[in-house]
N, C-alpha and C positions, 0 to 999 in steps of 0.2 A: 700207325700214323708216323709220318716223317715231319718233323719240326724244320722249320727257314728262317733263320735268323735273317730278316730284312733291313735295307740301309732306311738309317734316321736320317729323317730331316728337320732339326731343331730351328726354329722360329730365337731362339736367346742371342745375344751378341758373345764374344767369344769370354766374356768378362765374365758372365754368368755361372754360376756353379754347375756341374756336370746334370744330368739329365738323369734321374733314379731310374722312371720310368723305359720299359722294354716293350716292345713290341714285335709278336712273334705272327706270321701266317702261316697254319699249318695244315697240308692240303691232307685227305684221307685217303689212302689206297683203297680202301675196301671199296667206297663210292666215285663217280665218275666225275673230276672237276667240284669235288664237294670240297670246300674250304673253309677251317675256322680261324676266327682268330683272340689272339692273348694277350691282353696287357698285364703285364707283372711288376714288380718293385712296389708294391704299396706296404704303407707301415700298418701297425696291426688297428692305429686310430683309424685309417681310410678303410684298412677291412672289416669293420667292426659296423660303421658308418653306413656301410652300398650294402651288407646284411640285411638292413632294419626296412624301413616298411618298404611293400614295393612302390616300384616307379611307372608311368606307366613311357610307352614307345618315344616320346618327345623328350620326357626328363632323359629319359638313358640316350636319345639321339643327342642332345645339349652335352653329356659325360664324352660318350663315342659315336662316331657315325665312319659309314663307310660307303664311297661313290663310286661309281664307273667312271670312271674319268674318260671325254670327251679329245684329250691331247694338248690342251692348256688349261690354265687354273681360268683365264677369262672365259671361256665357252663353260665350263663347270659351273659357273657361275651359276646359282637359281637350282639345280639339279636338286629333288629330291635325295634324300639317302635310303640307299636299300633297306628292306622292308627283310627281320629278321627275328631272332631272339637271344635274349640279354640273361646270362645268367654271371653269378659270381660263386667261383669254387675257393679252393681254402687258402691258394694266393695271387686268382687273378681275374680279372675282369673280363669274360669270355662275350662272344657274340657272333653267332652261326647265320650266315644267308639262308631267307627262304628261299632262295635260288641257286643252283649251282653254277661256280662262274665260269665264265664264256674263255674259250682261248681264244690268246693273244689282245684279249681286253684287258688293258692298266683299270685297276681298280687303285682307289687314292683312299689312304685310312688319316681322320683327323679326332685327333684323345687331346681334350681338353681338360687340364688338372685342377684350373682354376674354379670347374663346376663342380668339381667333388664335392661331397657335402662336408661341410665343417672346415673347408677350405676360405682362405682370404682372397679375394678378388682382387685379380693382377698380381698376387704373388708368382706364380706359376706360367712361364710360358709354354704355348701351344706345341704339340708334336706332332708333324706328318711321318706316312711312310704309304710306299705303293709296293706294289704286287703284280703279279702279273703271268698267266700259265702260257706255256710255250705251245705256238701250234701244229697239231699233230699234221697237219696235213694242209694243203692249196687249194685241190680241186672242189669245186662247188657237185655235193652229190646230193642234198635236201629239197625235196620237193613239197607243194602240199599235194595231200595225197586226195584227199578228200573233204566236200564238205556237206554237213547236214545243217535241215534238212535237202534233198535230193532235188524235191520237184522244180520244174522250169514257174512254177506261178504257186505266191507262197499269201498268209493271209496279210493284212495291213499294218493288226499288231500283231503280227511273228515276235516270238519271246527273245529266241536266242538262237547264235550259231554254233555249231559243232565244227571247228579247225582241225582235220587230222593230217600232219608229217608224218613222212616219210624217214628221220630221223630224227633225235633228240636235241630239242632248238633252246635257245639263251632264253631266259625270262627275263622280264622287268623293263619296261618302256616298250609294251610288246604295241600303245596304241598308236605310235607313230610309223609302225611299217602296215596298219590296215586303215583301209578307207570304205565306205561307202560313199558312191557316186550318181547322181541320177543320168537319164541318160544324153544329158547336153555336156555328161564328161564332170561335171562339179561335184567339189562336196559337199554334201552333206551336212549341215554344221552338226558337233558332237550328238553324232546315233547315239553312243556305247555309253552303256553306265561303268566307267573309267575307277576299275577299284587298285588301291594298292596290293592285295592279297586275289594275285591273277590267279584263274581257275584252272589250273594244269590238270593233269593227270600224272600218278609217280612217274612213269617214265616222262615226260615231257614231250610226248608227242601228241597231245590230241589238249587243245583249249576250249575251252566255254565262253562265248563271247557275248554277253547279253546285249541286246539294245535296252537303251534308259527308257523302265516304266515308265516315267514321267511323262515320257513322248506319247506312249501308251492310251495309259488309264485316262478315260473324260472326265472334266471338272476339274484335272490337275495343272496348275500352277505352268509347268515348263509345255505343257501341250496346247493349252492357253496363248499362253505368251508368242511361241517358238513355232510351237504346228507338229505334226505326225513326221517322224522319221521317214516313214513309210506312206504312199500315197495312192488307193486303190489305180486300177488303171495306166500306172507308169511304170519303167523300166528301168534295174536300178545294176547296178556292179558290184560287187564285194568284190574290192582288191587288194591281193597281201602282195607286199613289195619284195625284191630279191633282196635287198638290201639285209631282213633280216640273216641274223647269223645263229646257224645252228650251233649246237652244245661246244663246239669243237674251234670257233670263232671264227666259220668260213660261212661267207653269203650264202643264201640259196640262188638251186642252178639257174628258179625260172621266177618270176613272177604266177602270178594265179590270179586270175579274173572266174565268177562265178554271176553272168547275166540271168534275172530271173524279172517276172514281171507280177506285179501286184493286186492280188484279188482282194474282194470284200473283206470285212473284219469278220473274227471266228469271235464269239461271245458265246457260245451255246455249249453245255459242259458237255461231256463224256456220255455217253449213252451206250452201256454195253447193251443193251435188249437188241442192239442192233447188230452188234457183233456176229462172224458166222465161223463157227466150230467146226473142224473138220477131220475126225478121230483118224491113227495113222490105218493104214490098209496091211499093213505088213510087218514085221519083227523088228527091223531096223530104219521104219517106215517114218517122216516127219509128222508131228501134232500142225495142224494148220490154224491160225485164228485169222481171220479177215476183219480190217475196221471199215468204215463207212467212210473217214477221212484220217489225215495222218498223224501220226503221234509221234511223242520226242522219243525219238533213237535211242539216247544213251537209256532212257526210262526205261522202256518197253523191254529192255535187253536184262535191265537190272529189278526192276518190281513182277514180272511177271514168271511165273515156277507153276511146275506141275508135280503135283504128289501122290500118293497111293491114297485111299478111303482111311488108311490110317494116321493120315499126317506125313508119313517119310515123305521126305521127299527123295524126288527120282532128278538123279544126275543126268546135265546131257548139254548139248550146244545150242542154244537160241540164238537166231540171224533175225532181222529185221528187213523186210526185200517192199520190192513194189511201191517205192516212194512213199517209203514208211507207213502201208497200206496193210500189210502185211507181216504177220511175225509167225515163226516154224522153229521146231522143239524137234532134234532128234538126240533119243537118248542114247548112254554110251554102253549101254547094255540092250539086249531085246527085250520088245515091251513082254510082261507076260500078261494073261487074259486074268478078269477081272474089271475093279471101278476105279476110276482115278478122279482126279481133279485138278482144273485149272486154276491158280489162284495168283488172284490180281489187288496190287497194292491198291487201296482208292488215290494218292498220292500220286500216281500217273497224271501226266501231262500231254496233252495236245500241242500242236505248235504253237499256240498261242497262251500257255499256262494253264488255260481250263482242266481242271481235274474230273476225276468221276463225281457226277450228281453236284457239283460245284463251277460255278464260271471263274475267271479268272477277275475279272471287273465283276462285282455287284454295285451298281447303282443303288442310292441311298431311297429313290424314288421308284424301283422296282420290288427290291426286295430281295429275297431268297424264297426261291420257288419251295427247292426239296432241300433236305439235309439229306447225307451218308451218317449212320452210326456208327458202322461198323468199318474196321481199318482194312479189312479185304470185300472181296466182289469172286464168289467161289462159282466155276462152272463146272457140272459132272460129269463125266465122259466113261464110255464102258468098251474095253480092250476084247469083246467075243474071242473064242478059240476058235481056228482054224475048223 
């Protein structure tokens, strides 16, 4: 790690005693635009103090907090503080972004002394200090790449979207560069269940976008009140803005629009009986499974493995094709002849959250038809020799 001694900016008049307090940003080589930071000078009463019980996100945001800064303190104004973690080592007050910061975005750091605990109120004035990574580069190269699911006609309550770039994009206030729109061009009013803890993937290229159950599930409160996000029979846009800025603090090249039209509600769970198995023909041949309608991509990619009759399991690539209709297994060795098995998390999802042998919605007035017991759903398959 390389340490940056950044410029203070003391809030005291100049009559005031110097400022103990330091303030370090210190970005990581090892990680890409990963940055921590240090407050130091505390006496061994303050360090003894922020030890003891813990705090939870709010108290430590009231001690420190740290913004994106907008390019004035007025437009700052109201701004959430990043969404992180707060530790204290043996001389200082550390606090790590869940996000890694964007170049050429001014980040603004504000350490409040007077919330220390055991501190006197208004003894102490406020300390600023900014920050800010140099940008690598101008040209707009971030695209979105893709997005799930695929199909041009999705169900009413569709769970969630799958965002994949084309490069490693800024987190945090990711909801103001997406919209859903119907098709007189409007929005939407708030689709997205809007969490502080965005659903990235390590590298930052691929988000979880859920729409708000609330909009969802019947009987509830905001579905009531507000109405369905989504409205069988109309035609809607998911639109991401250029405006955001990938990892590197340059716009994307293009906007993305993804027009799809809305079919009936999916209520009905998982029903493998209806699955169709389609053992590979060859050495280096694909496992085929066909579903009846589509399932969540990222799932289907991650709960579903195939193994030998003895449990190994067998290594290999699963793709997810055919408007996530379809999912194919080639393994990275040939198969050899013998019994295998398919085996399927019940925990799989449909577009709409329905799991295997479980709906996504049960109505209190319907019930629960079947349960699952069991945490997999195992299908046999027999590799013949040539």
């Amino acid at each position: 790690m390389v340490a940056l001694q950044s410029e203070l900016h003391p809030a005291a008049p100049a009559s005031e005693p110097p400022f103990r307090h330091s303030i370090r940003w210190i970005p990581d080589t090892s990680e890409k635009n990963r940055v921590v930071v240090e407050v130091t000078g505390f006496n061994k009463a303050e360090l003894a103090e922020l030890h003891k019980a813990p705090r939870t996100i709010q108290q430590w945001q009231r001690i420190l907090s740290v913004y994106a800064a907008q390019g004035d303190v007025i437009s700052d104004i109201g701004l959430p503080a990043m969404a992180g973690a707060y530790s204290v080592t043996a001389n200082a007050l550390r606090f790590e972004p869940q996000f890694a910061f964007a170049s050429g975005v001014k980040y603004r750091l504000a350490f409040h002394p007077s919330q220390l605990p055991g501190a006197r109120g208004g003894t102490s004035k406020s300390i600023s200090s900014e920050f800010q990574l140099p940008v690598r580069r101008s040209i707009p190269t971030a695209v979105v790449s893709r997005v799930h699911p695929t199909a041009d006609v999705l169900p009413e309550n569709l769970l969630k979207f799958y965002v994949h770039f084309s490069a490693p994009m800024s987190g945090g206030h990711v909801y103001e560069h997406i919209h859903l729109r119907n098709d007189a061009g409007k929005d939407v009013e708030l689709p997205f269940l809007e969490i502080d803890e965005e659903l990235w993937n390590p590298a930052m290229t691929r988000l979880t976008l859920f729409i708000d159950p609330g909009r969802i599930k019947r009987g509830v409160l905001p579905l009531e009140e507000i109405g369905p996000a989504l409205e069988e029979g109309k035609r809607y846009s998911l639109v991401i803005d250029k405006e955001w800025k990938d990892a590197d603090g340059v716009p994307m090249k293009e906007s993305f629009a993804k027009v799809f039209r809305v079919g009936p509600p999916d209520r009905e769970a998982i029903d493998t009986a209806r699955w169709k198995l389609s053992p590979p023909s060859g050495d280096l041949a694909p496992l085929v499974v066909a579903f009846p309608k589509p399932l969540d991509h990222a799932l289907a990619q991650r709960l579903i493995h195939v193994t030998r009759q003895s449990g190994e399991l067998v290594e290999g690539r699963a793709g997810v094709e055919d408007y996530e209709r379809r999912w194919t297994f080639v393994p990275d060795n040939p198969w050899k002849p013998g019994p295998y098995r398919l085996v399927v998390q019940t925990t799989i999802e449909d577009l709409a959250g329905n799991n295997i042998g479980k709906s996504f919605e049960v109505d209190l007035f319907e019930g629960v038809q079947r349960r699952i017991t069991n945490s997999t759903v195992k299908f046999p398959f027999e590799i013949r020799a040539p």
